[in-house]
ROTIBA-720253 format. One line per 3 residues: number of its first residue (from 1); their letters; for each residue x, y, z of C-alpha. Coordinates in steps of 0.001 Angstrom, whole numbers, plus 524288, in hexadecimal, padded with zeros to 5 digits. Example, Ala and Ser with C-alpha at 12.3 -4.5 7.8 and 13.67 -1.06 7.14 Angstrom:
1) AS) 8300C/7EE6C/81E78 | 83566/7FBDC/81BE4;
***
This chain:
1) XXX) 6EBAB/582B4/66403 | 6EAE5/58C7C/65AAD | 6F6A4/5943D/655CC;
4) XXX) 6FB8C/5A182/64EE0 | 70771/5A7D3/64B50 | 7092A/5AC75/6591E;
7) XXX) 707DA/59CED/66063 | 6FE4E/594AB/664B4 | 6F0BA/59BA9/66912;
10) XXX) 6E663/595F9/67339 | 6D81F/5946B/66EE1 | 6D3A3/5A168/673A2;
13) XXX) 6DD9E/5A681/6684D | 6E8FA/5AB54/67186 | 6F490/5A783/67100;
16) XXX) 6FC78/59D7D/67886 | 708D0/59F12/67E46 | 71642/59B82/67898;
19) XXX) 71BC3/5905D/67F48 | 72788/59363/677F0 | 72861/59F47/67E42;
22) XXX) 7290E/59A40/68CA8 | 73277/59109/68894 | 73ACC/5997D/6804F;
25) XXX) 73CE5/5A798/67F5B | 735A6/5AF76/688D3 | 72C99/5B9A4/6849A;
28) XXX) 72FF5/5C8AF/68023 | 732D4/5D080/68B51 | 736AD/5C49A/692C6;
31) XXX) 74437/5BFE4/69892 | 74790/5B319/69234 | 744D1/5A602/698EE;
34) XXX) 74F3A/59B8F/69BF5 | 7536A/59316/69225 | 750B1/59B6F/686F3;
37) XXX) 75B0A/59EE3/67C6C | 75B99/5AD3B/681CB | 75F9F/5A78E/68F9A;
40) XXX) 76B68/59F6E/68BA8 | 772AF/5AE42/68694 | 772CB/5B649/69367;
43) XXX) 77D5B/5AEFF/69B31 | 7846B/5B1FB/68DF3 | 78325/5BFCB/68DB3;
46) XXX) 7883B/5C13E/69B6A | 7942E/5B877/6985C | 7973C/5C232/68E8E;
49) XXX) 7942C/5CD10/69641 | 79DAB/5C8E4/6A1E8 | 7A8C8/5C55C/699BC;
52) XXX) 7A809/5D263/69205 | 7A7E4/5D872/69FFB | 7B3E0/5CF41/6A225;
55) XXX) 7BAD0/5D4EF/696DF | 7B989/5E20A/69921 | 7BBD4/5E1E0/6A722;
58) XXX) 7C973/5D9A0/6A147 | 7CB94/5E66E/697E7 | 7C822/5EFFD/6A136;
61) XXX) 7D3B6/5EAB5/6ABC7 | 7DCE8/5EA29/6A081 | 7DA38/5F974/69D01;
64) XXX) 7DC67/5FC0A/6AA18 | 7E9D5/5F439/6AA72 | 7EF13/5FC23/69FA4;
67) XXX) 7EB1A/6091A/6A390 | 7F029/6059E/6B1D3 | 7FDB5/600C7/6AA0E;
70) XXX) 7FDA7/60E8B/6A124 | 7FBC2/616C8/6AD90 | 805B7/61054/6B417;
73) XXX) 80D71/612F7/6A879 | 808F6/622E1/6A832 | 80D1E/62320/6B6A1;
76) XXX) 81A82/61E8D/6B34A | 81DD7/624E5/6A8B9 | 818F1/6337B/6AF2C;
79) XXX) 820E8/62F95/6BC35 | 82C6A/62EEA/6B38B | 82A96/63A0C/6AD0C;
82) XXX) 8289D/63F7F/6B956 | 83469/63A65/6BF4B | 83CED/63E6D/6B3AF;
85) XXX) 83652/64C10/6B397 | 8392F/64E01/6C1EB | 8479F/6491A/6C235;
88) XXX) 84C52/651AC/6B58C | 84641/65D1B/6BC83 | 84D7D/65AC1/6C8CE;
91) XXX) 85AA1/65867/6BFD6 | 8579B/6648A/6B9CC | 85666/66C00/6C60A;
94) XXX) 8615C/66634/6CB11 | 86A1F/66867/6C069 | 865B2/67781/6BF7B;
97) XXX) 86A90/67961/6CDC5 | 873B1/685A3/6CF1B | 87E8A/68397/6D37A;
100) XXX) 883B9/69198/6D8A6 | 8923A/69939/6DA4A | 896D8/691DF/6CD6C;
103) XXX) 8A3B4/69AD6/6CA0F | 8A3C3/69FFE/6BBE8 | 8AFF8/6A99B/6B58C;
106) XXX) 8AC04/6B687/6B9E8 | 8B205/6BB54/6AD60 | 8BC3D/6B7D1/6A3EF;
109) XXX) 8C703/6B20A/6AAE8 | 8D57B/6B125/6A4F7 | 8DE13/6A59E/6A284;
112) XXX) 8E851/6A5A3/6AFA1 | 8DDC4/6ADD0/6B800 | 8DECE/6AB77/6C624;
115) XXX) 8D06A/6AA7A/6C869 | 8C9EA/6B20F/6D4DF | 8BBCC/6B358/6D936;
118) XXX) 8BAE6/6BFD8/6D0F2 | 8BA5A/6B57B/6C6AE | 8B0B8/6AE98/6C86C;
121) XXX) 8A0BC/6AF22/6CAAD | 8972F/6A6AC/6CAE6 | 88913/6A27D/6C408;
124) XXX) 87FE3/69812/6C774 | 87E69/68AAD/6BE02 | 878BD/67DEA/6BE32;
127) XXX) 87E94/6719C/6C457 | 87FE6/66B37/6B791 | 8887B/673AD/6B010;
130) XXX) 891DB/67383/6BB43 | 89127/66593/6B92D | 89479/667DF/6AA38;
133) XXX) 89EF2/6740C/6AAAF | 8A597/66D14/6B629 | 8A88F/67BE8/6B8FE;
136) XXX) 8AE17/68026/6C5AA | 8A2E1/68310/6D021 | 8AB42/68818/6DC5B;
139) XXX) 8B2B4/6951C/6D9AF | 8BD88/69257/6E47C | 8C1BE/686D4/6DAE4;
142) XXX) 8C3E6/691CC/6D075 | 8C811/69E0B/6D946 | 8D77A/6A0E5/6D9CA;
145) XXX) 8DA04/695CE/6CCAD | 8DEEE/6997D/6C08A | 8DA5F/699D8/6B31C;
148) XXX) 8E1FE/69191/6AACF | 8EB55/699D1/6A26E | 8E4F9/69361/694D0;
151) XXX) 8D7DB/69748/69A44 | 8CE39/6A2D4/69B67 | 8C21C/6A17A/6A157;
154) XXX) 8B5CB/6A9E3/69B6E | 8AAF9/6AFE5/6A45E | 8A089/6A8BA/6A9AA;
157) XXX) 8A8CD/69DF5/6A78E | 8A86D/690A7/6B141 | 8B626/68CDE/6B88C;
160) XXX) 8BC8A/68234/6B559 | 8C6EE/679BD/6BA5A | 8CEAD/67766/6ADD9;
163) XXX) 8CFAE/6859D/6AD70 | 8D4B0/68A1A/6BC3E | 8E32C/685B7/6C1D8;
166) XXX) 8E6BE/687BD/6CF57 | 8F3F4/68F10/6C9A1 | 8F69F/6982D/6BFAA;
169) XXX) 8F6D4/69256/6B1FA | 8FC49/69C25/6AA8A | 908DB/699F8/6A287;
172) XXX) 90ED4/6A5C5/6A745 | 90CC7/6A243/6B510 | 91408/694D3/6B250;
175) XXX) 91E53/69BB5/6AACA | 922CD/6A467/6B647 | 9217A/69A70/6BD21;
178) XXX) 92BA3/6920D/6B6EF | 93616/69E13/6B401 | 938A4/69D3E/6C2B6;
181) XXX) 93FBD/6919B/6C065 | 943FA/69560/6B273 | 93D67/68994/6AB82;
184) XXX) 935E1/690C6/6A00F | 9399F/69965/693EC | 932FA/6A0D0/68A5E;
187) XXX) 934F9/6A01B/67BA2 | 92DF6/6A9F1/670CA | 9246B/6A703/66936;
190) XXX) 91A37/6ACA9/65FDF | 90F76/6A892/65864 | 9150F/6A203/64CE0;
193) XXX) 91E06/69987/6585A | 9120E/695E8/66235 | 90C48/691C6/6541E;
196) XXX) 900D1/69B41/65430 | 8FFD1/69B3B/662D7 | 8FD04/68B48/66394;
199) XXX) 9073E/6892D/66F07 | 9024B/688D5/67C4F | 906FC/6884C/689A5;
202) XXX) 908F6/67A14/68B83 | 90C2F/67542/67F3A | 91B23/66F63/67C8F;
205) XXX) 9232F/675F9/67130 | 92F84/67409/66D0F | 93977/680DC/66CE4;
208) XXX) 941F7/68102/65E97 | 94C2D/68B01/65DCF | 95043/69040/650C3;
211) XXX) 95CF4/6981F/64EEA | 96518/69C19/640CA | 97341/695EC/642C8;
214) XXX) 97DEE/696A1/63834 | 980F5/689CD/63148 | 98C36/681B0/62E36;
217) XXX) 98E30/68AC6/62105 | 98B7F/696AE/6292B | 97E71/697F6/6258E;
220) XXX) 973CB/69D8C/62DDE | 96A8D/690D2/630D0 | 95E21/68FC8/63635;
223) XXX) 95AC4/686A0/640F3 | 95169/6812F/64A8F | 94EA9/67593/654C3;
226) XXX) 9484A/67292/6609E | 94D9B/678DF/66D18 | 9449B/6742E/676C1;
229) XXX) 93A0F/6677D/673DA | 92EA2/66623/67D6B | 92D81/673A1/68482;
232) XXX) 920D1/676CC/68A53 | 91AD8/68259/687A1 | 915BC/68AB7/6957F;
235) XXX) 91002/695FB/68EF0 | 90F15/6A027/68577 | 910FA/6AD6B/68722;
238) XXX) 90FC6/6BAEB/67F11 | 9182B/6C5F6/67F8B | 912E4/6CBEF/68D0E;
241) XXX) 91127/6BF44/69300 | 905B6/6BBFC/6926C | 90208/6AE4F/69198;
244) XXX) 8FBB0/6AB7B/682BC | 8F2A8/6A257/6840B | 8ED9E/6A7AD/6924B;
247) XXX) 8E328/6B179/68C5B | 8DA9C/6AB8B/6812D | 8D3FE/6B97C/67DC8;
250) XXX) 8E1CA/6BFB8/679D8 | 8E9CD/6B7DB/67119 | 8F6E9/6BAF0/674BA;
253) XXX) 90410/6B720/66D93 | 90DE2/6AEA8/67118 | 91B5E/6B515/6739E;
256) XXX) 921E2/6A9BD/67C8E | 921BD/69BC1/680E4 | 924D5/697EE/68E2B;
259) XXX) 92BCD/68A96/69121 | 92FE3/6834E/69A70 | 93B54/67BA4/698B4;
262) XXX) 94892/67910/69ED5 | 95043/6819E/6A3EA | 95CB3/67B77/69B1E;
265) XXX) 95354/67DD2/68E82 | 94F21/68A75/693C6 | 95D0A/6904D/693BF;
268) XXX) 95EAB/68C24/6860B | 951D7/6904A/6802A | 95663/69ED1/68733;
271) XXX) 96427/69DF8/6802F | 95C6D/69AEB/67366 | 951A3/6A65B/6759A;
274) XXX) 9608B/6AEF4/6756D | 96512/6AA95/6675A | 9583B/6AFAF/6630C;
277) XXX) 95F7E/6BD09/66142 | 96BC1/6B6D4/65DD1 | 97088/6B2F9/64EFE;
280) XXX) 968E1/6A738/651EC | 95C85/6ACC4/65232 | 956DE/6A288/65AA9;
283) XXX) 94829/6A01A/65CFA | 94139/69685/66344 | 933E9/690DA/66211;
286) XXX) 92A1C/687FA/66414 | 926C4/67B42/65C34 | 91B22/671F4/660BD;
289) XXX) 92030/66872/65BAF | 92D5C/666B7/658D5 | 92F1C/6579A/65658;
292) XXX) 929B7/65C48/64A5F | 92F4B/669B8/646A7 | 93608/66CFF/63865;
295) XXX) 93CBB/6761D/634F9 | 936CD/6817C/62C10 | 941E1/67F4B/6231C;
298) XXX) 948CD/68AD7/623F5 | 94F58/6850E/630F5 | 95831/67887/6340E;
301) XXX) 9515E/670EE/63E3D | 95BF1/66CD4/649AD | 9599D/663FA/65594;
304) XXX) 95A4E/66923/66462 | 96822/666CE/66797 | 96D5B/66F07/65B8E;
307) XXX) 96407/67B5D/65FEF | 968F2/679A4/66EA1 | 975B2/67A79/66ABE;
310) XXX) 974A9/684B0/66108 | 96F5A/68FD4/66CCC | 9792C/68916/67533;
313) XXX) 9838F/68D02/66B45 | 97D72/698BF/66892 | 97C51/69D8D/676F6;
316) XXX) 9879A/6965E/67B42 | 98A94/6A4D1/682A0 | 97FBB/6A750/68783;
319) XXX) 97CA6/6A3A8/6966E | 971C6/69ABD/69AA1 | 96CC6/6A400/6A393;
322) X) 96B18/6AE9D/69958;
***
């Protein structure tokens, strides 16, 4: 047998076939044969193939987890929002709720004014300022009440209950009041006495008296002491009247101070007020605070028993009923 570099030829010159090939690789254009090399690496290539189908199939359910977890988490965060949204608007609404017939001052209104229905009107405002103002809302609370005497309400103002009294308030009122049964007294004053105006109904003075007496050596002395300690001041009045502090537009002076005290004290205060045109020259006055009082130094400072007995020396004459 006869060869070339292609394989064995016959005699005729053609050649023979490979034996190599039927037992080995099959020929181009051919599927491979078992048992050769080529046929061992398919089952490989599937193995691969499936578990890389596997994996992804593995990945793709964990995508889906997550988005399924963030869309839970979108739905819950927008129905809370939405919940939120929905109950401020219905606070809202409910706080801007008119609430009608809510009584307002109809105009300035005085300290000690009986108030009427002519007084009063009425506007429209939300729940929630009542709730804050605490203002008055039914005008049959406010109608026939007085303003306080210390108090004047503006217009457009609310009502409130601080402000109102079932009864008059007004000094003066009290005052006459209390002369029915002869239980107050009036001393004057002025500015430099009320200390610039500073004493009000309410507060407790005491009442000094000062009076020129001769001395021992026949001198003309000067002297002063408490007559009454503790006396309650129940208003102050100026020269018509009129109650001071009871109008804040027009300051008015003081002219008098009205006590109340007893009637004993009363009758000697009035006996004092008398001397004030005698050679005494009595006054009397107020002192806030007479625990700690001093003499200006151009007077002698005496206790309370020494000035009582000095107007009852003094007026020893004169009747208590005078």
């Amino acid at each position: 047998m006869n060869q070339n570099n292609n394989g064995p030829i016959n005699q005729n010159g053609q050649p023979m076939p490979n034996m190599n090939n039927h037992l080995g690789a099959a020929p181009n254009g051919m599927p491979n044969q078992p048992g050769g090399n080529q046929q061992m690496q398919q089952p490989n290539n599937a193995s691969q193939f499936i578990k890389r189908t596997d994996n992804q199939t593995t990945s793709t359910k964990k995508k889906k987890n997550v988005m399924s977890k963030e869309l839970v988490t979108i739905l819950g965060v927008i129905a809370i929002v939405a919940i939120l949204y929905f109950t401020y608007n219905y606070q809202l609404n409910k706080n801007l709720e008119l609430q009608t017939s809510i009584p307002i001052a109809n105009g300035k209104i005085l300290p000690g004014t009986r108030i009427t229905s002519e007084n009063i009107k009425y506007i429209e405002v939300p729940a929630s300022t009542l709730n804050e103002i605490k203002a008055i809302t039914n005008a049959q609370d406010i109608i026939d009440k007085y303003v306080n005497y210390d108090t004047m309400i503006p217009e457009n103002s609310f009502f409130y209950s601080e402000i109102l009294s079932a009864t008059d308030t007004a000094p003066n009122s009290r005052f006459k009041d209390l002369l029915e049964n002869d239980a107050a007294i009036m001393i004057d004053v002025d500015l430099q006495k009320t200390y610039g105006n500073s004493i009000m109904p309410g507060d407790v003075v005491d009442i000094y008296a000062d009076a020129t007496v001769p001395n021992k050596k026949g001198e003309i002395e000067y002297i002063a002491g408490p007559l009454v300690t503790g006396a309650k001041v129940l208003a102050v009045i100026d020269g018509s009247g009129n109650d001071v502090f009871a109008n804040h537009e027009n300051k008015l002076t003081p002219a008098y101070f009205i006590f109340t005290l007893d009637s004993d004290i009363i009758k000697l205060i009035r006996k004092a007020q008398k001397l004030s045109v005698s050679t005494y020259a009595m006054s009397l006055y107020p002192v806030i605070d007479g625990k700690s009082y001093k003499s200006d130094g151009t007077s002698t400072l005496v206790n309370e028993s020494q000035i009582t007995e000095l107007i009852k020396q003094a007026t020893i004459d004169i009747k208590d009923n005078n």
